[in-house]
Structures are given as C-alpha cells and as structure tokens.
C-alpha atoms as an extended CHARMM CRD file, in Angstrom:
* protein
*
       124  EXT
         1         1  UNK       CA              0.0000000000        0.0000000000        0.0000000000  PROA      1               0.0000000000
         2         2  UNK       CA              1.4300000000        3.4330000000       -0.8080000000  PROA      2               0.0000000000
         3         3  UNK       CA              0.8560000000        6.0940000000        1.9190000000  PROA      3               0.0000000000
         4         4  UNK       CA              0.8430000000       10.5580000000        0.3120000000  PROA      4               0.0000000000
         5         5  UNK       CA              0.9860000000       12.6500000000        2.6800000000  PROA      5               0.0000000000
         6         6  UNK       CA             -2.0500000000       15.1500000000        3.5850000000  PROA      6               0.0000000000
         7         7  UNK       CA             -1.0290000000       18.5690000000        2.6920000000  PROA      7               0.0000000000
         8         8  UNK       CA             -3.6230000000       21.1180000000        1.2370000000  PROA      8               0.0000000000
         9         9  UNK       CA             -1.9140000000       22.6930000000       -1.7660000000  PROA      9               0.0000000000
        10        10  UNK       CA             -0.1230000000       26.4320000000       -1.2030000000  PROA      10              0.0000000000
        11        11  UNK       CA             -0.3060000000       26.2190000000        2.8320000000  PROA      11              0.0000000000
        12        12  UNK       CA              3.2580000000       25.7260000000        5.0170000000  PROA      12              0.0000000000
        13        13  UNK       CA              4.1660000000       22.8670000000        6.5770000000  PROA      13              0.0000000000
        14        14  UNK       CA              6.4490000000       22.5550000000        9.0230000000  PROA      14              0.0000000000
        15        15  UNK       CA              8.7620000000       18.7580000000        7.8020000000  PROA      15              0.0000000000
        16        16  UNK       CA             10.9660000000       18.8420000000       10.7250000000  PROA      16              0.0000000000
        17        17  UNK       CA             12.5660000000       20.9740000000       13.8150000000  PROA      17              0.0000000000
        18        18  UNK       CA             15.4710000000       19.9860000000       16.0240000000  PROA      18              0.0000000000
        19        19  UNK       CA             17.4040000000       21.9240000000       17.8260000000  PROA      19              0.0000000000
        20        20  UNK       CA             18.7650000000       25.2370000000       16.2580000000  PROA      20              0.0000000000
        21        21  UNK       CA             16.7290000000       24.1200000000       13.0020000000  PROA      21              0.0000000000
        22        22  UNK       CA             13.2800000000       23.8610000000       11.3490000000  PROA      22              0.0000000000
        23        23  UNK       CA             12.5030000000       22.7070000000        8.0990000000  PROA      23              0.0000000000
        24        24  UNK       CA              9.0750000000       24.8610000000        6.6810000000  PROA      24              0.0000000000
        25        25  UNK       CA              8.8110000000       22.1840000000        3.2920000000  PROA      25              0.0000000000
        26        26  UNK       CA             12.3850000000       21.3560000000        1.6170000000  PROA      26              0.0000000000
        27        27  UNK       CA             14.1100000000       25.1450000000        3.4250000000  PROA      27              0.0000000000
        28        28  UNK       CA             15.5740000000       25.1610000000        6.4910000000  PROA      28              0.0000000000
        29        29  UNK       CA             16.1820000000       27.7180000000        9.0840000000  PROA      29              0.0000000000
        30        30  UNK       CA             18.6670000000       28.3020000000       11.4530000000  PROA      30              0.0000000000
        31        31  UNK       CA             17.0610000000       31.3720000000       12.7560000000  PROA      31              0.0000000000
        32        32  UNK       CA             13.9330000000       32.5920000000       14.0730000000  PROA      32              0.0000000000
        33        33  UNK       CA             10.8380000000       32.6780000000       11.8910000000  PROA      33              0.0000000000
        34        34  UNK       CA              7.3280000000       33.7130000000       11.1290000000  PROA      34              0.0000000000
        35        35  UNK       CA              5.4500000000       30.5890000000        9.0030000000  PROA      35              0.0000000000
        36        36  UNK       CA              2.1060000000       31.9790000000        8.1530000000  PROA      36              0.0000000000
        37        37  UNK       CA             -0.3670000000       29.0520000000        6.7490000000  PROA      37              0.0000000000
        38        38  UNK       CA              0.3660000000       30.6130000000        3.5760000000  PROA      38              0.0000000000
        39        39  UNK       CA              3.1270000000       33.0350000000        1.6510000000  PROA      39              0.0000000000
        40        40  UNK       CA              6.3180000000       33.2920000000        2.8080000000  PROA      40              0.0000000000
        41        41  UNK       CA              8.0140000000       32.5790000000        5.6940000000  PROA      41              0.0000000000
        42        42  UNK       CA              9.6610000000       35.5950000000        7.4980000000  PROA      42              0.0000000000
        43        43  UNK       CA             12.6040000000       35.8910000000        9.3060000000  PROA      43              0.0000000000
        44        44  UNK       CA             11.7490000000       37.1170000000       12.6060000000  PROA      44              0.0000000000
        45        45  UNK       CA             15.0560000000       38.3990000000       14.6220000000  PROA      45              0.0000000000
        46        46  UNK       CA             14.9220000000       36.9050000000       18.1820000000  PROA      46              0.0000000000
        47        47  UNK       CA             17.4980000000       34.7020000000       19.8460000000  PROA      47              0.0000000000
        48        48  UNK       CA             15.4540000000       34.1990000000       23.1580000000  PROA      48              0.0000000000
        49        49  UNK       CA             11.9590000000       35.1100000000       24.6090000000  PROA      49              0.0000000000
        50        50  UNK       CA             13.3580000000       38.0060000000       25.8790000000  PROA      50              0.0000000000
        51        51  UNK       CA             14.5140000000       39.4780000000       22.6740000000  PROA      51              0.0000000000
        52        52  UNK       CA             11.0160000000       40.3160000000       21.9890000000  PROA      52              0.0000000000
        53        53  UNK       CA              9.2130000000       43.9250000000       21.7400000000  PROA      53              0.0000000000
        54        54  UNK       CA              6.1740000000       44.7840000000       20.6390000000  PROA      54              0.0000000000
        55        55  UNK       CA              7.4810000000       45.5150000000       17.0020000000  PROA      55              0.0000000000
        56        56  UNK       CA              7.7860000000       41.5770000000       16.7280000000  PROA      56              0.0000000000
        57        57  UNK       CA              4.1400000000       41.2800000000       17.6490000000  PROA      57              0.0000000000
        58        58  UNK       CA              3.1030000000       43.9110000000       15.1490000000  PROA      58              0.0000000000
        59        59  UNK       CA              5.0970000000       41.8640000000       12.4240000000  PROA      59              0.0000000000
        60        60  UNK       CA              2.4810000000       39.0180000000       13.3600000000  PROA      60              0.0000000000
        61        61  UNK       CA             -0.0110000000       41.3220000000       13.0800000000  PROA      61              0.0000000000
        62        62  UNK       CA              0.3810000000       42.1140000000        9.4670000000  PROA      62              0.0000000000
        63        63  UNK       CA              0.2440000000       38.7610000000        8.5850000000  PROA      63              0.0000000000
        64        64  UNK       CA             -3.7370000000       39.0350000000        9.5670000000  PROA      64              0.0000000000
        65        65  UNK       CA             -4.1240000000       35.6990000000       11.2860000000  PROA      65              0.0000000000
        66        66  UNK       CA             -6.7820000000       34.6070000000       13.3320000000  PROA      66              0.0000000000
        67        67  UNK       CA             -4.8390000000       32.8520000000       15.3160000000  PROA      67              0.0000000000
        68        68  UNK       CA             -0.6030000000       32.7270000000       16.3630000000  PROA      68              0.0000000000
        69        69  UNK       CA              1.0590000000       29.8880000000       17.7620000000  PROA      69              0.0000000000
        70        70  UNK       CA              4.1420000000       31.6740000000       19.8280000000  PROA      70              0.0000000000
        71        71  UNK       CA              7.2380000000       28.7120000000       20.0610000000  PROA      71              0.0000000000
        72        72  UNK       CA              9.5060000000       30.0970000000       22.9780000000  PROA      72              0.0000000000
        73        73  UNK       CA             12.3520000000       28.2990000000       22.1000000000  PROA      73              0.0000000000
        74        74  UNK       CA             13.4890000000       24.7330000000       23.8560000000  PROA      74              0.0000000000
        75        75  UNK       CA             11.6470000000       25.0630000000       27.0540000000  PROA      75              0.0000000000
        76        76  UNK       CA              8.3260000000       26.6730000000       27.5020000000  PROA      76              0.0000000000
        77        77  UNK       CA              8.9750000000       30.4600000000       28.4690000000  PROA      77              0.0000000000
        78        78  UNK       CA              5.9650000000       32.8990000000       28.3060000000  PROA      78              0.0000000000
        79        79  UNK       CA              6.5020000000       36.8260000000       27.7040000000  PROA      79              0.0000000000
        80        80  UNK       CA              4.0320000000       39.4990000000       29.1940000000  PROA      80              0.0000000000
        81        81  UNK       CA              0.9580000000       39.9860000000       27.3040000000  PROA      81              0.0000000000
        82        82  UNK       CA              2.0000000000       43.8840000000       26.9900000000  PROA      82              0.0000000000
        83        83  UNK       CA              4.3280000000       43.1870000000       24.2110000000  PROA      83              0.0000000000
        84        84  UNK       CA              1.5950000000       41.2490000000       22.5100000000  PROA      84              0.0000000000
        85        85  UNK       CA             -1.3550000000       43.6830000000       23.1040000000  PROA      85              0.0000000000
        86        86  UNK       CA             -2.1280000000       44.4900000000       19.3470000000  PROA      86              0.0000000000
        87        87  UNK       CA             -3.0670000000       41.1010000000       18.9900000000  PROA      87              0.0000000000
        88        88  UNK       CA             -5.1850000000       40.9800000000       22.1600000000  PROA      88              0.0000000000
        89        89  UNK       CA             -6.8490000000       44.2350000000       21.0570000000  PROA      89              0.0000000000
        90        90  UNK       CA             -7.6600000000       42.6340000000       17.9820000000  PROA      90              0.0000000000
        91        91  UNK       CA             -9.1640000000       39.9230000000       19.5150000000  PROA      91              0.0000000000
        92        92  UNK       CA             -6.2410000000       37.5910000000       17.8500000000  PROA      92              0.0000000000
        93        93  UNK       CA             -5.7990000000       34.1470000000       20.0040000000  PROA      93              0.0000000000
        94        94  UNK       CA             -1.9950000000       33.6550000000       20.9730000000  PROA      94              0.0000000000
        95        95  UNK       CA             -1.3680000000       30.4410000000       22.7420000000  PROA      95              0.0000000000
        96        96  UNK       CA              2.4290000000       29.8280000000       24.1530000000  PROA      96              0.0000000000
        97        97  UNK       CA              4.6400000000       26.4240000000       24.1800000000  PROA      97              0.0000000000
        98        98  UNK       CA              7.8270000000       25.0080000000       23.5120000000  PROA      98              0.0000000000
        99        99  UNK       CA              8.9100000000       25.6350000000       19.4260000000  PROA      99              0.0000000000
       100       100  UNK       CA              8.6570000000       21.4890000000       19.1050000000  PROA      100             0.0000000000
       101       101  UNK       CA              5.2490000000       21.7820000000       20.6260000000  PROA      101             0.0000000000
       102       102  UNK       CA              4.6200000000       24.6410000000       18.3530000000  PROA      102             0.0000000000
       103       103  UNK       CA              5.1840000000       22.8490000000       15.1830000000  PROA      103             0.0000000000
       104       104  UNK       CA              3.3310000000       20.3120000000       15.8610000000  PROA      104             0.0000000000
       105       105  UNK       CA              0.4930000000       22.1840000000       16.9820000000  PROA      105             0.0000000000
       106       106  UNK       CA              0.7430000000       24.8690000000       13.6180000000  PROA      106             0.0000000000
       107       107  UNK       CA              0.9260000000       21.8360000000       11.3340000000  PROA      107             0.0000000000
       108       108  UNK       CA             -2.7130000000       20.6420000000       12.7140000000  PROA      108             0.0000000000
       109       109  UNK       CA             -4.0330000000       23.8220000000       12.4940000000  PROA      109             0.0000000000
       110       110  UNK       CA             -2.8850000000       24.7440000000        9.2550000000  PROA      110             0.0000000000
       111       111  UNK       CA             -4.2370000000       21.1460000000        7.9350000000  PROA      111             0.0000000000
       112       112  UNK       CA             -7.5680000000       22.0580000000        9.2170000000  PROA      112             0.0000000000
       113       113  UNK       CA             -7.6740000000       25.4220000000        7.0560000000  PROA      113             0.0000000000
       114       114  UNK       CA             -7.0540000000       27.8170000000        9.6200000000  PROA      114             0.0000000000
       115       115  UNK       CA             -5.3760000000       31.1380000000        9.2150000000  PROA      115             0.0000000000
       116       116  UNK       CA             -2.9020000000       30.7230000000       11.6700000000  PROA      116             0.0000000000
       117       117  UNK       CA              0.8130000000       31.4550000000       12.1770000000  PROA      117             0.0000000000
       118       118  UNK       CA              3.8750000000       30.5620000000       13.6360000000  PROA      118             0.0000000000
       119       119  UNK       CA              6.1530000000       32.8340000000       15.9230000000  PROA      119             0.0000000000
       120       120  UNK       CA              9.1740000000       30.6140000000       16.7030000000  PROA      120             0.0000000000
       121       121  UNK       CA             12.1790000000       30.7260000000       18.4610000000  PROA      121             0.0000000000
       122       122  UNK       CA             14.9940000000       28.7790000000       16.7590000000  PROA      122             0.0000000000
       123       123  UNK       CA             18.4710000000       28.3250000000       18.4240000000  PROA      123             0.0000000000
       124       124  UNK       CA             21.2870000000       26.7880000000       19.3960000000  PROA      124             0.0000000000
C-alpha cells in the first residue's frame, strides 16, 4: 500500500525541527521565523523570549491571522501579554509552548484550514 501525505496545496508545513533548526517544506532555518499558513516565511530576529518587543508582535499582526502559535524556544517560556497587546486588542488568540510543541500544533491547524501562524524561536 502506498501512503501521500495530507497537505492542502499552497499552505506551510512545518517537515521537521530539532534543535537550532526547522525545516518549513524542503528550506531550512537556522534562525527565528514567522510561518504563516500561507506566503512566505519571514525571518523574525529573536534569539530568546526576551529578545522580543512589541514591534515583533506587530510583524504578526500584518500577517492578519486569526490565530498565532508563539514557540519560545526549547523550554516553555511565556513573555508578558504587553508586548503582545495588538493582537489581544484585535481579539487575535496567541497560545504559548515550547517551538517542538509549536510545530506540531501549527501543522494541525494549518491542515484544518485555519489562518494561523507561527512565531518561533529557533536556536542553538
């Protein structure tokens, strides 16, 4: 029996993430990204949680999802909802975990159709 894989034509996958690294189709990162469900995927210039401002959240923002999965990196490490206020203004869900958690949890979302992206932390 010959097994395809389930992708829905145009939107990002996420193929594989290990430390320092993730894989959005056949390109890999070795940096911090934006994947939005579809487009392009953004480089998005934080080494660690802290790192952040509210300029990164405004980045997300112009992506118009209705929904951002924030990957903190190897361990799970929220920030203060302050730096992401535009989203929470715009009534934009934001849920926090570990990047591995992340891309697991983007890749079922963006299966499923939803307009959702991907804030992760990549490094070494």
């Amino acid at each position: 029996m010959k097994f395809e894989p389930d992708r829905a034509e145009g939107v990002n996958a996420i193929t594989r993430h290990d430390a320092g690294r993730v894989w959005v189709g056949g390109t890999l990162f070795e940096h911090s990204v934006l994947v939005p469900w579809v487009g392009t995927v953004q480089p998005w210039h934080a080494k660690v949680p802290a790192d952040l401002t509210p300029a990164h959240f405004e980045q997300v923002l112009a992506l118009q999802p209705e929904l951002v999965i924030f990957g903190s990196g190897a361990r799970l490490e929220f920030v203060r909802p302050a730096l992401y206020r535009a989203l929470i203004d715009r009534r934009i869900g934001i849920e926090t975990m570990d990047t591995a958690a992340a891309c697991r949890t983007y890749n079922v979302l963006a299966s499923e159709g939803r307009s959702v992206v991907a804030g992760l932390i990549v490094a070494r």
